[in-house]
KOLSETOR-776950 format. One record per residue (C-alpha): residue number from 1; residue in one letter; x, y, z. Coordinates in pm, whole numbers. Each point is the difference from the previous one (the first is absolute). Layout:
N
<atom NUM 'A' <X Y Z>> ...
***
This chain:
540
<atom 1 'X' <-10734 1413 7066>> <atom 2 'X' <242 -18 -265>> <atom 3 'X' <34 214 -349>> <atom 4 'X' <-282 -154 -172>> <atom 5 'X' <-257 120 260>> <atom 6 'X' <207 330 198>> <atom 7 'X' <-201 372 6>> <atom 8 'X' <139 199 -281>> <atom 9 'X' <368 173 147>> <atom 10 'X' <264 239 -147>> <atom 11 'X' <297 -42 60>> <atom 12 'X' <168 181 310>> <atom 13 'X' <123 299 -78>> <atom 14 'X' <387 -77 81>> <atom 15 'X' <175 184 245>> <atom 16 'X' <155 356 -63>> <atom 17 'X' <-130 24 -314>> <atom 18 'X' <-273 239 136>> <atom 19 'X' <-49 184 286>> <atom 20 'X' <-201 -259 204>> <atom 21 'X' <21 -310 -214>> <atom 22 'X' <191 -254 253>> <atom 23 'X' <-73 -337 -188>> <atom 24 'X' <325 -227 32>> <atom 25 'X' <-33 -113 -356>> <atom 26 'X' <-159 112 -292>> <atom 27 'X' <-173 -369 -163>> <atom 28 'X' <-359 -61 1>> <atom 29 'X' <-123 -191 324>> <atom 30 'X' <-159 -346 -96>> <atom 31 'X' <-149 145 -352>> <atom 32 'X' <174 -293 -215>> <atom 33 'X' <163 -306 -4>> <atom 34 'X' <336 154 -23>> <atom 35 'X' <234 -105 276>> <atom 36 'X' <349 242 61>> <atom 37 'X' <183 -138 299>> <atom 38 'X' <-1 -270 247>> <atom 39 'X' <-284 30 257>> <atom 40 'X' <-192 260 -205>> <atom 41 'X' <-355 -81 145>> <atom 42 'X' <-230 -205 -232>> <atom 43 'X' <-346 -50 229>> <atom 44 'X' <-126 140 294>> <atom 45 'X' <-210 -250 208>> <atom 46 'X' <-271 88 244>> <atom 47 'X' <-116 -142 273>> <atom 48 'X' <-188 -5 385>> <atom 49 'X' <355 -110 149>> <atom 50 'X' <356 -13 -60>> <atom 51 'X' <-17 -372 42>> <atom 52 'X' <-254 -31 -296>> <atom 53 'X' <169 233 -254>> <atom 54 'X' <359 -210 33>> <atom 55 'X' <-220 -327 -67>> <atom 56 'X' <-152 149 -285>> <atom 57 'X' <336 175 -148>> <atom 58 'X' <140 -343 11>> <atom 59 'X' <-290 -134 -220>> <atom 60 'X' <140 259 -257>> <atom 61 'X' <242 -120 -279>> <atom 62 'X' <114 250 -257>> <atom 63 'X' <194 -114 -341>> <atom 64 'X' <253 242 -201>> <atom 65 'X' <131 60 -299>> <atom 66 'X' <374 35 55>> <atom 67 'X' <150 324 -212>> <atom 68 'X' <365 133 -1>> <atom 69 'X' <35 209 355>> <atom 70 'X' <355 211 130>> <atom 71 'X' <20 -105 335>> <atom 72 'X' <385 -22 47>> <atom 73 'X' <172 337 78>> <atom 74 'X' <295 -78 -244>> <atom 75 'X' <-250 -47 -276>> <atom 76 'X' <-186 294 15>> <atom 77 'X' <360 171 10>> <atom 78 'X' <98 -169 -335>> <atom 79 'X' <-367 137 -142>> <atom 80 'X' <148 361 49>> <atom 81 'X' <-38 284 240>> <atom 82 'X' <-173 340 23>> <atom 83 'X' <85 312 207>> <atom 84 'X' <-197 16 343>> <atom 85 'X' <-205 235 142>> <atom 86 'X' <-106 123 348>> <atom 87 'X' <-278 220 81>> <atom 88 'X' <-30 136 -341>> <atom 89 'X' <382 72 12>> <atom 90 'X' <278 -195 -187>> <atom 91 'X' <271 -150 216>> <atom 92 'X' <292 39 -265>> <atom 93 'X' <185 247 124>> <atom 94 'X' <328 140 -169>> <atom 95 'X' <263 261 155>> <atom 96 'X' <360 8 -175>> <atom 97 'X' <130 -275 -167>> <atom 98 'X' <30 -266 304>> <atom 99 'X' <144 -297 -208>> <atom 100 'X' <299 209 -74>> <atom 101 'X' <37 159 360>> <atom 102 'X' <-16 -401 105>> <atom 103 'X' <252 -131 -254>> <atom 104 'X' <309 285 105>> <atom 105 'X' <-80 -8 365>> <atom 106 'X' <300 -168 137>> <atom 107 'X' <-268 -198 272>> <atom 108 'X' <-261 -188 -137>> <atom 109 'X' <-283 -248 109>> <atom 110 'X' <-264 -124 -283>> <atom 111 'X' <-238 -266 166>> <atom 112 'X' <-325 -136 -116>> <atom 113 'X' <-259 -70 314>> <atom 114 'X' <-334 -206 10>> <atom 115 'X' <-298 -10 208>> <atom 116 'X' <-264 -263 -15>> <atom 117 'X' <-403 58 -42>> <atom 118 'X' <-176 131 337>> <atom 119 'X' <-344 -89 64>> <atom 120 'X' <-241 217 227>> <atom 121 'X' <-44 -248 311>> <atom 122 'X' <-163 210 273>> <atom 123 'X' <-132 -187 313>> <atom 124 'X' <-368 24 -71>> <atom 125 'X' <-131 -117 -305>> <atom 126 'X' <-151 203 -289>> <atom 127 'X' <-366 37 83>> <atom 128 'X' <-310 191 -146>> <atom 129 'X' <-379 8 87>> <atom 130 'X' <-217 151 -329>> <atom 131 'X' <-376 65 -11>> <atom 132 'X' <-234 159 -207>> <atom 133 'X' <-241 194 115>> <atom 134 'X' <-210 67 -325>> <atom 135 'X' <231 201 -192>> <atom 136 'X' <226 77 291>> <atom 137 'X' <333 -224 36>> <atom 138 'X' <119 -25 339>> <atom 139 'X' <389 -138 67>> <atom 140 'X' <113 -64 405>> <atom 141 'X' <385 -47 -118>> <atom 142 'X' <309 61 154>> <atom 143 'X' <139 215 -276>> <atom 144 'X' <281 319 -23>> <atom 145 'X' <-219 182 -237>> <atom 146 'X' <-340 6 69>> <atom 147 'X' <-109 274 -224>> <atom 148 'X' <206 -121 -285>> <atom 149 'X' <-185 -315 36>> <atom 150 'X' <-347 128 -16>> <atom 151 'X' <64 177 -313>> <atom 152 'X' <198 -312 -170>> <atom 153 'X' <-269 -220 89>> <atom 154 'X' <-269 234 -97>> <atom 155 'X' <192 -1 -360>> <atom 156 'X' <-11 -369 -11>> <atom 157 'X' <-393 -51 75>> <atom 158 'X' <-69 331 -258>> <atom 159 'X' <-129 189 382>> <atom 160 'X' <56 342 102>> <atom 161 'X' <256 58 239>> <atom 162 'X' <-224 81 286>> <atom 163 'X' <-223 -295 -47>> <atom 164 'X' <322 -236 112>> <atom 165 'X' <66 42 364>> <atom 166 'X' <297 -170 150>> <atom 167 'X' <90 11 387>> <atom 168 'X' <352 -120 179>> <atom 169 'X' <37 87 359>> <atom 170 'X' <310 -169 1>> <atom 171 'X' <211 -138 -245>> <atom 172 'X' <278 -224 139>> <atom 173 'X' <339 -44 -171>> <atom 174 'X' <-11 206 -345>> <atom 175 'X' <275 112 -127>> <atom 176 'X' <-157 -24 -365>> <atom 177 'X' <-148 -322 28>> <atom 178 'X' <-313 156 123>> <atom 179 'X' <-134 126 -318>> <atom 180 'X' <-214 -134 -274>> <atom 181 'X' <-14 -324 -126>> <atom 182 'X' <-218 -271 -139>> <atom 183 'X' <-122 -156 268>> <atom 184 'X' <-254 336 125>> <atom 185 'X' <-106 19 -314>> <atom 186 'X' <-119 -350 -83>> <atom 187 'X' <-127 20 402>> <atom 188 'X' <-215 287 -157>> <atom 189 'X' <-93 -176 -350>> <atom 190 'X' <-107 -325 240>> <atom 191 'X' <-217 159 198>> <atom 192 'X' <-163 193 -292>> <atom 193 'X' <-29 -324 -118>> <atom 194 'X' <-163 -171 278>> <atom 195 'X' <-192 291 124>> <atom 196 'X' <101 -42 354>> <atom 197 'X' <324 160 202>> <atom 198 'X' <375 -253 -66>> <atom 199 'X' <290 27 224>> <atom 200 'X' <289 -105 -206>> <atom 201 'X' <374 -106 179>> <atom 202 'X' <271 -146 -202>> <atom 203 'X' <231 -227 180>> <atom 204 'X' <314 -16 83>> <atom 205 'X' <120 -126 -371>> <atom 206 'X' <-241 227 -123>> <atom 207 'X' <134 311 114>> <atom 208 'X' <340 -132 -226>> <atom 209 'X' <-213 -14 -298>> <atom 210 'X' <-270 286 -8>> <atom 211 'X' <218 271 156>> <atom 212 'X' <307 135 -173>> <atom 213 'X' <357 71 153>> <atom 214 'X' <374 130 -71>> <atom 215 'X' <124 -98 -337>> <atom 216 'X' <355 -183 -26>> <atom 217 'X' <219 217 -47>> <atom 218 'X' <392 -7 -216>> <atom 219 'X' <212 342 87>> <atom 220 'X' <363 30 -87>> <atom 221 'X' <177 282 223>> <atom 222 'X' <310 175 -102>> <atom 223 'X' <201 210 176>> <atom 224 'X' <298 154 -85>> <atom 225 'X' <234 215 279>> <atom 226 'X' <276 215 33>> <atom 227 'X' <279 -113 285>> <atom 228 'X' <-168 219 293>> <atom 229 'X' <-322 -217 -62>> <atom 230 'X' <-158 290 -222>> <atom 231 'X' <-238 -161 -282>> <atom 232 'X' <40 117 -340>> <atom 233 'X' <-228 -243 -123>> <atom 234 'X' <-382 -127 135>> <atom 235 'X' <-182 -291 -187>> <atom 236 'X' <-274 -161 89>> <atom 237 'X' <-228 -195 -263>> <atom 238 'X' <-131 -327 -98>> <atom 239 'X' <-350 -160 -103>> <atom 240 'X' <-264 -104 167>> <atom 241 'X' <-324 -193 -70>> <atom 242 'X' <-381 70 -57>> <atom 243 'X' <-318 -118 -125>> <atom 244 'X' <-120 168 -337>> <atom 245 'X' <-301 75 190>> <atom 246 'X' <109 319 238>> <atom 247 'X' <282 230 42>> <atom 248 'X' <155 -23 356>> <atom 249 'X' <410 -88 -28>> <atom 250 'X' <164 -20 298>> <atom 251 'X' <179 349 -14>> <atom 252 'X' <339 -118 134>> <atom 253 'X' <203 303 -80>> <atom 254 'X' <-226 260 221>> <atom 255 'X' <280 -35 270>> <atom 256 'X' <294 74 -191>> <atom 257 'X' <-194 312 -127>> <atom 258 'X' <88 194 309>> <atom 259 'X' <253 -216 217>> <atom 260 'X' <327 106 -110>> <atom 261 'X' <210 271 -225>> <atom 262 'X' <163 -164 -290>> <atom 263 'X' <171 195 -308>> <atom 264 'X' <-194 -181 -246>> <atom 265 'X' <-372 -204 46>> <atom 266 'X' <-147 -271 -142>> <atom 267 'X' <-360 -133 48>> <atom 268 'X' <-233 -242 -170>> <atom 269 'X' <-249 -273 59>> <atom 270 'X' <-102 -179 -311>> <atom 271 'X' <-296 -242 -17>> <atom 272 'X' <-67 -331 -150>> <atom 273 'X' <-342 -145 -40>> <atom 274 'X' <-78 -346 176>> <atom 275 'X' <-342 -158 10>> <atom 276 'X' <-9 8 356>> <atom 277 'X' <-190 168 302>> <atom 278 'X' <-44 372 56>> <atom 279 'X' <283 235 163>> <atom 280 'X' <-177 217 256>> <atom 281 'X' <164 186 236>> <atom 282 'X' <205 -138 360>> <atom 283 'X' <191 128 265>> <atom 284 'X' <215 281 -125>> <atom 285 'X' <-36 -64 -391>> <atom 286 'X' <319 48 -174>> <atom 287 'X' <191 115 331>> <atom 288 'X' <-10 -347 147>> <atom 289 'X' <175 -228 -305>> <atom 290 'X' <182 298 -116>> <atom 291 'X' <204 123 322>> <atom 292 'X' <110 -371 44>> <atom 293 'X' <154 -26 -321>> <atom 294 'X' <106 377 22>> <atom 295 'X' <166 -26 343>> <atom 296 'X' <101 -359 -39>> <atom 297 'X' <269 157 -284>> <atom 298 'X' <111 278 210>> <atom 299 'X' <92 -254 240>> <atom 300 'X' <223 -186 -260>> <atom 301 'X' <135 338 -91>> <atom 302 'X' <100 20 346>> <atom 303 'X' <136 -312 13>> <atom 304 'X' <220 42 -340>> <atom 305 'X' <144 345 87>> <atom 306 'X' <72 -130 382>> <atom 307 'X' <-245 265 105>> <atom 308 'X' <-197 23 267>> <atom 309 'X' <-345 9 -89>> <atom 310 'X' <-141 275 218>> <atom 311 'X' <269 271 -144>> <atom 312 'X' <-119 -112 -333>> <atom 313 'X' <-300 55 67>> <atom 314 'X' <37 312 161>> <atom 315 'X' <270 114 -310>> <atom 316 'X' <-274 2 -236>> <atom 317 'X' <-282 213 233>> <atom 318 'X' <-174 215 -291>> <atom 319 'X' <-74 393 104>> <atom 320 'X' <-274 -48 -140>> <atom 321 'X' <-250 -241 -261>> <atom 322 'X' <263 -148 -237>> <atom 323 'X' <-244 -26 -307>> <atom 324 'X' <-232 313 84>> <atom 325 'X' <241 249 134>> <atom 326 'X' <-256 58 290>> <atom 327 'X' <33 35 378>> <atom 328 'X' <-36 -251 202>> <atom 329 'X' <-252 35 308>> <atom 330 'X' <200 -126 328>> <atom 331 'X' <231 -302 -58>> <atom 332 'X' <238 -27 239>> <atom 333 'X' <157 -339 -142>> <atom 334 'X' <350 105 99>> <atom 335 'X' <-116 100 326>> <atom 336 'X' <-175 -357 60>> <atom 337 'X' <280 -239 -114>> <atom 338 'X' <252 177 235>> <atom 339 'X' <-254 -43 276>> <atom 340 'X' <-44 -359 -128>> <atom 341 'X' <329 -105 -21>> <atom 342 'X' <104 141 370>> <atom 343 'X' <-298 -231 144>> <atom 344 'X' <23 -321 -194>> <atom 345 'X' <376 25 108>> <atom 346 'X' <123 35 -369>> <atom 347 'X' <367 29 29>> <atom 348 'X' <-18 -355 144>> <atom 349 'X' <-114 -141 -307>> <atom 350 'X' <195 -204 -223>> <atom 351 'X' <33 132 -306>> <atom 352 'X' <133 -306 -227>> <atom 353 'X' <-344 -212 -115>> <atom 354 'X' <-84 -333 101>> <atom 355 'X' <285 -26 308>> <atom 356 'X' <-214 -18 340>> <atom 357 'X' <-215 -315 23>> <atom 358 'X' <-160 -151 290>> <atom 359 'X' <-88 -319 -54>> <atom 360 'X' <-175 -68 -308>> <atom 361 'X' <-94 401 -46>> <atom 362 'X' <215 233 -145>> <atom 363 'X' <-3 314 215>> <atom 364 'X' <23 345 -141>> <atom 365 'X' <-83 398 9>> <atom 366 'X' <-105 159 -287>> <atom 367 'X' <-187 338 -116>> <atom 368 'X' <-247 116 -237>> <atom 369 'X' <-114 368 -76>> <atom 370 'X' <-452 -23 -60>> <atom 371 'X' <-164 288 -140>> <atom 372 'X' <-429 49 -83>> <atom 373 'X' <-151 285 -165>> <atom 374 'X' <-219 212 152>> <atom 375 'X' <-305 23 -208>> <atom 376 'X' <-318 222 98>> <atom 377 'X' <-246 -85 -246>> <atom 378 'X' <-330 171 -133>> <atom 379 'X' <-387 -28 80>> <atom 380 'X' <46 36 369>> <atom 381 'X' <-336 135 151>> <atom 382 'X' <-166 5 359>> <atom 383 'X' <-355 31 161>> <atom 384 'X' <-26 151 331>> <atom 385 'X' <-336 2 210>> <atom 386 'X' <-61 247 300>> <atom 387 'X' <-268 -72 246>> <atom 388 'X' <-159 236 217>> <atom 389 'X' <135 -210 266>> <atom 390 'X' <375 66 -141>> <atom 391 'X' <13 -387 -110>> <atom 392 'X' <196 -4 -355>> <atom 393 'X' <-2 -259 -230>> <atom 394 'X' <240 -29 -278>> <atom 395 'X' <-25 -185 -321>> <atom 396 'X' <246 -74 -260>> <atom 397 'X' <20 -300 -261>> <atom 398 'X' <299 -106 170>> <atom 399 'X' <146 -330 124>> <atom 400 'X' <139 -176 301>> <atom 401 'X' <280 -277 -29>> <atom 402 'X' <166 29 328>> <atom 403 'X' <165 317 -112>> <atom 404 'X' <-165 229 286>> <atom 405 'X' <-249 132 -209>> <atom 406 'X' <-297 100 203>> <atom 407 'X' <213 70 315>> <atom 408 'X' <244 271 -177>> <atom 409 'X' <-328 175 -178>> <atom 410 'X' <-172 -6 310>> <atom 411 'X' <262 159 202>> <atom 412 'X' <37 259 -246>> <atom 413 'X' <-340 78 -51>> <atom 414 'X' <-7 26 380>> <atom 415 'X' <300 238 25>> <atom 416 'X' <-124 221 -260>> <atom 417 'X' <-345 63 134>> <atom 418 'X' <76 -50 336>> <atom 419 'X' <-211 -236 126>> <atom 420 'X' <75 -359 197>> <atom 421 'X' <76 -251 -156>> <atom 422 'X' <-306 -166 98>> <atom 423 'X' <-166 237 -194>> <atom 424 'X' <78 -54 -379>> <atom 425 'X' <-41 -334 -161>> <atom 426 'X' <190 -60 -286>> <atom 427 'X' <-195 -230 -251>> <atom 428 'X' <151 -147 -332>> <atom 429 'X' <-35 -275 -227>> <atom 430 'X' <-333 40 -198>> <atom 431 'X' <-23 114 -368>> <atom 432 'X' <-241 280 68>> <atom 433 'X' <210 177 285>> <atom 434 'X' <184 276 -257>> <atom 435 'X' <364 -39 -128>> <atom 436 'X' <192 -197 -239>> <atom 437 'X' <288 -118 170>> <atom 438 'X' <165 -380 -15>> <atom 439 'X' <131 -150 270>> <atom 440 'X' <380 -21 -156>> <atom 441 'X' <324 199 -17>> <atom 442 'X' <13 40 382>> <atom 443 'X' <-152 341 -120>> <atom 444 'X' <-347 -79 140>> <atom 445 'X' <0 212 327>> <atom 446 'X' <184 326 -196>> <atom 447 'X' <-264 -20 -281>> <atom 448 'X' <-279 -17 209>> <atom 449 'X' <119 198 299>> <atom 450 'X' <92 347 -224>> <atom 451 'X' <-427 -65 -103>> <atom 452 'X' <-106 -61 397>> <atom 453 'X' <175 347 38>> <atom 454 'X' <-133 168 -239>> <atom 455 'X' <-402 -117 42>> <atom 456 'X' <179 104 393>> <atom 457 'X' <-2 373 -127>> <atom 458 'X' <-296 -20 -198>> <atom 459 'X' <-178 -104 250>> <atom 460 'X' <168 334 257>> <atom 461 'X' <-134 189 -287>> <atom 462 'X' <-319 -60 -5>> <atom 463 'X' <0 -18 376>> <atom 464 'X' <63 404 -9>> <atom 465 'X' <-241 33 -280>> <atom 466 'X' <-254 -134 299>> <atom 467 'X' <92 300 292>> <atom 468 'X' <-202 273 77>> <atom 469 'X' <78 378 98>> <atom 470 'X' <0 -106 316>> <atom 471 'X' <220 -305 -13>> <atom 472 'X' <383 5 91>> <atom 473 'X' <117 -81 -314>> <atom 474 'X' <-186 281 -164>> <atom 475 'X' <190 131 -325>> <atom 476 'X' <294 -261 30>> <atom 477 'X' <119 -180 -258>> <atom 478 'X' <125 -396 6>> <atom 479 'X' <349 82 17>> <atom 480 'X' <-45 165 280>> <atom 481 'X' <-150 -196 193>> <atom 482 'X' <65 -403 143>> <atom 483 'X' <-158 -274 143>> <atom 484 'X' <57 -67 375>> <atom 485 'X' <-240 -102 285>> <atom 486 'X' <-240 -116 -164>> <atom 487 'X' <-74 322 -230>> <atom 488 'X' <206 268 -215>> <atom 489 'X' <216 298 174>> <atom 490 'X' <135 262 -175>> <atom 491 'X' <402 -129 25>> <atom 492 'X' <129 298 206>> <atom 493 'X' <-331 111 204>> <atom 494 'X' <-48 -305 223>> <atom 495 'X' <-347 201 145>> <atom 496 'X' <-159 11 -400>> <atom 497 'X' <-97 -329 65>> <atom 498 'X' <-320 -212 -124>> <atom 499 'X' <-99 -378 -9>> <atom 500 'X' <-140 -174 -264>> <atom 501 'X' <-291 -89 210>> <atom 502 'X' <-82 341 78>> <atom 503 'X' <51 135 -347>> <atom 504 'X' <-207 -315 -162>> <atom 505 'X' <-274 106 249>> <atom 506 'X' <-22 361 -115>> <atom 507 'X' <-32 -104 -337>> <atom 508 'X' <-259 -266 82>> <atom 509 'X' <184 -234 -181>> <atom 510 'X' <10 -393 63>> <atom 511 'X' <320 -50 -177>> <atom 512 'X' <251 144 -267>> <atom 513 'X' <128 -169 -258>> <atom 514 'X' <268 98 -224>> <atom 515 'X' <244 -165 -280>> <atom 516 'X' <289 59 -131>> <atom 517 'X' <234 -114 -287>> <atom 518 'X' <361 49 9>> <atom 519 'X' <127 -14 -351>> <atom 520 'X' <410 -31 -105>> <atom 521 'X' <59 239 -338>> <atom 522 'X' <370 -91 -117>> <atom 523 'X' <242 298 14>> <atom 524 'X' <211 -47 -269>> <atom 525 'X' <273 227 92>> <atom 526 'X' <97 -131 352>> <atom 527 'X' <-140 -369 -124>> <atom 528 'X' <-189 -43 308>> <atom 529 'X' <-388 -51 67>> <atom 530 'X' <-177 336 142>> <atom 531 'X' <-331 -98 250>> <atom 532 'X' <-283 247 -91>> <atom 533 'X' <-314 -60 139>> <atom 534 'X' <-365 -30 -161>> <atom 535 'X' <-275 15 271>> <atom 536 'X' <-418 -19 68>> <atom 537 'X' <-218 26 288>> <atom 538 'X' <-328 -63 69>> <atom 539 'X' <-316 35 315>> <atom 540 'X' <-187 -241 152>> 
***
């Protein structure tokens, strides 16, 4: 298969740019001879065995036509910049004029930092199986967004979202390398092709080509400080690079939004355009390259003013956000680096650079403040089934890397209805399980687990809509009442007591199933995200 014979595809709807679109780029996939960066995929070859597809790739020869191409970072620099964005946000951020505050501070450190490329490399290889079953597409991938892929590959093929249906028990490393990308969907176009089912696997080389990474990144940081180590100054900006073809720069300022008080703030990430691979996300996108260049300053700071660098860093503790003016949830920095420094033995450091070595290695102590964002985000929603036997099944479109997933749901569910564990099954990873949630953010379990709850009450609700006159838990409502033993109690009347056997039986019901929704409405005038819940039930 190559362009001149491939099924009709769109192009994937790149990520962010609606609510489920999660393509890694935005270019069509094999629909013309156009070729946009080194190992862009040309021909798809299919075959009985592995062994018999590499002998007949290596009976393929391709020819080019060579055309001007930016593949140098310093070029696409010299082409000219444009101002970043991050979620829909801008990253230039502006608060007093912090090139003056820098230039009369009597301490000063200006330092420009770089970071290389980094390439998603996760121990199992990328890996899809894709049939059709008439008008059906079925995916087996290991993906952290299997609902955002059903509906991106459903806009690709011209389907309707619920004729693509994608499963992922587990997923392996992620960490935004998990997502979309070219190889499922010319999996899908080959076996549409062919008419029969294709596994697809890149290899190890492959996985460098197809799937995108962390953009190279330039950042000068300035600081400028009073003698007692306050800063009067905070800089941090630079350039980094990224294909014309989606809009993921690596956010390297998102630490030094919230890490320390400064008089004055400065904050930018400007991009420059290089004909290169996608930027997706990795580990920690912005935090990662950004607190090393960040903290690596403070450090020389430290070093000019004969500081050491814990009381700096403890000097310039904000109260509170330093660009939002907002509370902080618990911190407890301060209280961490004095615990830190007792047990590493800190006061037997040596504080001049570069003077202990052992042998060939130089031998030193060092800290480094790390902050992440706590980010709850939208289309959370849970299934719960109730059998007459009190077995409960829960469903949610939700994803397992290692994280805990299934275990901490489970246990909750199981606390909350009190039941066994052995009891509820947790079940996740399937497009047609309800909720939108990816896999990213380390906000998984929160954004799922506020839903759980909630389809939790609905389904106590509709529980007491079941009792009789002469049940127990006649005329009480659900927050009076709780799960324990296997049935719901009214909280502070352990003899009002019924199970969910018993009450299933009255009913002469098999099961219950209920759904719920938990939606996040922004509150403008506290800035924070409000849970309100949307739910449905229904008899079987």
């Amino acid at each position: 298969m190559t362009h001149e014979n491939a099924p009709h595809m769109k192009p994937m709807p790149l990520f962010m740019s609606k609510e489920k679109a999660a393509g890694g780029d935005e270019l069509p996939v094999m629909q013309d001879d156009r070729i946009h960066w080194n190992g862009q995929p040309i021909a798809v070859v299919l075959a009985e065995t592995a062994a018999q597809a590499d002998h007949a790739k290596s009976l393929i020869r391709a020819t080019y036509e060579t055309e001007p191409a930016t593949t140098a970072f310093s070029a696409a620099k010299a082409k000219g910049t444009k101002p970043g964005t991050f979620q829909g946000e801008p990253l230039k951020l502006e608060i007093g004029d912090a090139e003056a505050a820098l230039r009369a501070a009597p301490y000063q450190v200006d330092v420009t930092y770089f970071t290389p490329r980094h390439n998603h490399n996760a121990i199992e290889l990328h890996a899809a199986t894709v049939a059709w079953k008439g008008d059906e597409l079925v995916i087996h991938d290991a993906s952290q967004g299997v609902a955002h892929m059903a509906w991106s590959m459903a806009h690709v093929f011209g389907l309707d979202e619920k004729q693509v249906h994608v499963t992922s028990p587990y997923v392996g490393g992620g960490f935004g390398g998990k997502t979309l990308w070219r190889h499922q969907v010319l999996a899908a176009a080959a076996s549409k092709l062919a008419g029969r089912p294709v596994r697809i696997m890149l290899t190890r080389e492959g996985v460098y080509r197809a799937v995108g990474g962390r953009t190279n990144t330039e950042q000068r940081v300035a600081i400028g400080a009073q003698p007692d180590g306050r800063f009067d100054a905070l800089i941090q900006t630079g350039v980094v690079a990224m294909t014309a073809h989606n809009n993921l720069p690596e956010p390297f300022v998102l630490p030094a939004r919230s890490a320390y008080a400064a008089g004055s703030i400065e904050l930018d990430v400007e991009v420059a355009t290089i004909d290169m691979l996608a930027n997706t996300f990795m580990r920690a996108p912005g935090e990662a390259v950004g607190t090393f260049a960040l903290e690596s300053a403070i450090d020389e700071l430290a070093n000019l003013m004969e500081m050491d660098p814990i009381k700096l860093r403890i000097r310039n503790e904000p109260e509170k956000d330093p660009t939002t003016g907002l509370p902080f949830s618990p911190r407890h920095i301060v209280e961490a680096y004095r615990a830190g420094a007792e047990r590493f033995g800190w006061h037997r450091r040596n504080a001049t650079p570069g003077t202990r070595r052992e042998g060939e290695w130089l031998i030193g102590m060092g800290c480094a403040t790390a902050t992440y964002p706590y980010y709850r985000m939208p289309g959370g929603a849970a299934r719960i089934t109730l059998t007459k036997d009190a077995q409960v099944m829960v469903e949610v479109a939700a994803h397992e890397m290692g994280m805990g997933t299934a275990t901490a749901q489970t246990q909750v569910t199981a606390a909350r209805l009190g039941l066994p564990i052995e009891q509820v099954r947790f079940c996740h990873g399937d497009s047609r399980f309800p909720g939108l949630v990816l896999a990213g953010g380390s906000q998984q379990t929160a954004s799922i687990g506020s839903a759980v709850m909630a389809a939790q009450r609905e389904l106590i609700v509709e529980l007491l809509k079941l009792v009789g006159k002469d049940s127990p838990l006649h005329s009480l409502k659900p927050d009076e009442v709780a799960g324990r033993n296997g049935g719901l109690g009214k909280s502070d009347e352990l003899e009002r007591f019924e199970s969910y056997k018993a009450t299933l039986a009255r009913a002469g019901r098999e099961e219950l199933v209920v759904e719920a929704r938990r939606r996040l409405r922004w509150k403008r005038s506290i800035g924070r995200c409000i849970p309100t819940a949307r739910c449905s039930a229904r008899w079987r």
